[in-house]
Structure formats: C-alpha cells, structure tokens
C-alpha positions as CSV (number, residue, x, y, z in Angstrom):
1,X,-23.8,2.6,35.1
2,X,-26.5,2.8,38.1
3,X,-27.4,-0.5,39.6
4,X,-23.7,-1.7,38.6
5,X,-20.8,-2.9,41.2
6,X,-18.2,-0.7,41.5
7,X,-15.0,-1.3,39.7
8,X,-12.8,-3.2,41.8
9,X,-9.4,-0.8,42.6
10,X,-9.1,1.0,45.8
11,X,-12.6,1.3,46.7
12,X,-13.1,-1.7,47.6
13,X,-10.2,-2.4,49.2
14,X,-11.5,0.4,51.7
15,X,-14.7,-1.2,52.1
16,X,-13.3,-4.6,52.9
17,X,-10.7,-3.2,55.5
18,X,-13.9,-1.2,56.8
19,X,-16.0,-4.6,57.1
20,X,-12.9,-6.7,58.2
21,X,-12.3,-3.7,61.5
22,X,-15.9,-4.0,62.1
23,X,-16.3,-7.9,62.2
24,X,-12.7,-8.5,64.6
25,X,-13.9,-7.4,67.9
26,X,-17.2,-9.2,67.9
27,X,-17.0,-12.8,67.5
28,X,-20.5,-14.1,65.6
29,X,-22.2,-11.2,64.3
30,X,-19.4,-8.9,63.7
31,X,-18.7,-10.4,60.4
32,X,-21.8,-10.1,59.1
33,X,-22.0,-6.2,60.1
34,X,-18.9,-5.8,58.8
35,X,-20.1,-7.4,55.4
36,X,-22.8,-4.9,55.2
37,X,-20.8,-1.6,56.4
38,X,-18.5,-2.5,54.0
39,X,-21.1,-3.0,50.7
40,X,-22.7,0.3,52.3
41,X,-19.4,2.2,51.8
42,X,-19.0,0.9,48.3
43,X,-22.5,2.0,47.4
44,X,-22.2,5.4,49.2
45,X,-18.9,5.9,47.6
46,X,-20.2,5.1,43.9
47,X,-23.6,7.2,44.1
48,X,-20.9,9.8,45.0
49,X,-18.9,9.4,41.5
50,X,-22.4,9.8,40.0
C-alpha cells in the first residue's frame, strides 16, 4: 500500500490537530504550514507502519 493515504482513524485526527495548533497563532501563513506539518505527520506516521 506505498503511495496510498492513510486510512482515516486516529491518525489523522493527530495530524489535523497538529496542522490546526500550527496555523492559530499566525494569521496568513500559519494555515498553510499547518496544512503541510500535518500531511508530513501522516506520511511519517505511515512509512512507520511499513
């Protein structure tokens, strides 16, 4: 399953509240570096599970 999304669950409920902590305190480009920490994580987190 390489190249895949991960499986939506908990997973990505981390990654969002990662993106969505990152993108509060800065006003314009927070959101968008949250968005990408956040699909980071998910990737990280699946290349982990193999």
């Amino acid at each position: 399953m390489v190249g895949y999304p991960a499986k939506p669950g908990p997973s990505k409920a981390k990654a969002a509240v990662i993106g969505a902590l990152i993108g509060i305190p800065v006003p314009f480009i927070g959101p968008v570096i949250g968005a990408i920490a956040g699909v980071g994580y998910s990737i990280y987190k699946a290349k982990q599970r193999g």
